[in-house]
C-alpha positions as CSV (number, residue, x, y, z in Angstrom):
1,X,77.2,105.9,65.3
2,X,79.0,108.1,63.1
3,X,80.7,107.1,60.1
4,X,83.8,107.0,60.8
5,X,83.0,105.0,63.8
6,X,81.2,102.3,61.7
7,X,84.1,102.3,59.9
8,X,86.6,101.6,62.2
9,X,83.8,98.9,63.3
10,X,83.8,97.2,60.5
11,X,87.5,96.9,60.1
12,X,88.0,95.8,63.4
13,X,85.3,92.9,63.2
14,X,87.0,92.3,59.5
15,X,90.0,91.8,61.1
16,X,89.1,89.6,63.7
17,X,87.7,87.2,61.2
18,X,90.5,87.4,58.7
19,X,92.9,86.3,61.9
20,X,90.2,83.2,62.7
21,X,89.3,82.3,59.1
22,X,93.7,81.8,58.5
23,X,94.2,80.6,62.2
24,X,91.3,77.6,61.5
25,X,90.4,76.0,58.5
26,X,87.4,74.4,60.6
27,X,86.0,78.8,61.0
28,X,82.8,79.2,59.6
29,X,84.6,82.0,57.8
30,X,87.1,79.8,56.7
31,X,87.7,80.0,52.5
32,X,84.3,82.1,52.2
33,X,83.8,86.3,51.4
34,X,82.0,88.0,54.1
35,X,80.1,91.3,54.4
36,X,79.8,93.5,56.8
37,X,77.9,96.4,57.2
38,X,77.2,98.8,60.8
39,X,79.8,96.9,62.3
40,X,77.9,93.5,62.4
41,X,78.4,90.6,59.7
42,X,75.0,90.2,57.5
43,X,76.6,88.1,54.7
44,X,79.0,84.6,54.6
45,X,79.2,83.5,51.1
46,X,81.0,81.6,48.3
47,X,80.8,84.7,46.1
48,X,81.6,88.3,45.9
49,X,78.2,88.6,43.9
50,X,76.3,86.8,46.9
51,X,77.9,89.6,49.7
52,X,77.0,92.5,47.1
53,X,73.6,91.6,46.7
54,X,73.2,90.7,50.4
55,X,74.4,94.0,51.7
56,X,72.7,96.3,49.4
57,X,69.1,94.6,50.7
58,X,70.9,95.0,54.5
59,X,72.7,98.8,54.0
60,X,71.9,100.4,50.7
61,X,75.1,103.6,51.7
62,X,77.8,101.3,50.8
63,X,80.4,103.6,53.1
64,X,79.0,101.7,55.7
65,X,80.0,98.7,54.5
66,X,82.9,96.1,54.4
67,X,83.8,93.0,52.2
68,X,86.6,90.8,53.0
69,X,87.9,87.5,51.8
70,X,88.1,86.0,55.2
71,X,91.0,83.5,54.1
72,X,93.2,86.0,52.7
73,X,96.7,87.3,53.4
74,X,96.3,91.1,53.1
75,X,99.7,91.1,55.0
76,X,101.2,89.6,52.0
77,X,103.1,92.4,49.6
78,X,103.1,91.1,46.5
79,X,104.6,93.0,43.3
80,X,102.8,93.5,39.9
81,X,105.3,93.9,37.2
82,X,104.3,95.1,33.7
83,X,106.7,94.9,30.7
84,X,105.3,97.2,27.7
């Protein structure tokens, strides 16, 4: 599989869970941070530190890799304002 291909993988699968995690609280998905790496998910946990550390044992080339917070709303636009 070539990398782009993983990549596309890994989005797709990150997607499906982000839709599944925010569709039903019951998902195993639901509220946690997931990691995915070749297109399959080798990590479900309570913290971003957990998924890191899982992933580099799983796929050391982190290109090939994927983190989502599965409950998320990455559709959201949210501004940042800074006043200096």
């Amino acid at each position: 599989m070539g990398n782009h291909s993983e990549m596309q993988a890994n989005e797709r699968l990150a997607r499906q869970i982000n839709q599944d995690a925010r569709r039903d609280p019951q998902s195993p998905y639901a509220g946690k941070r997931v990691g995915i790496a070749n297109g399959q998910v080798v990590v479900v946990a309570d913290t971003w530190q957990e998924v890191v550390a899982r992933l580099r044992q799983v796929e050391p080339d982190a290109s090939k890799c994927f983190c989502i917070d599965a409950s998320a709303d990455y559709e959201r636009v949210e501004d940042i304002w800074i006043i200096s």
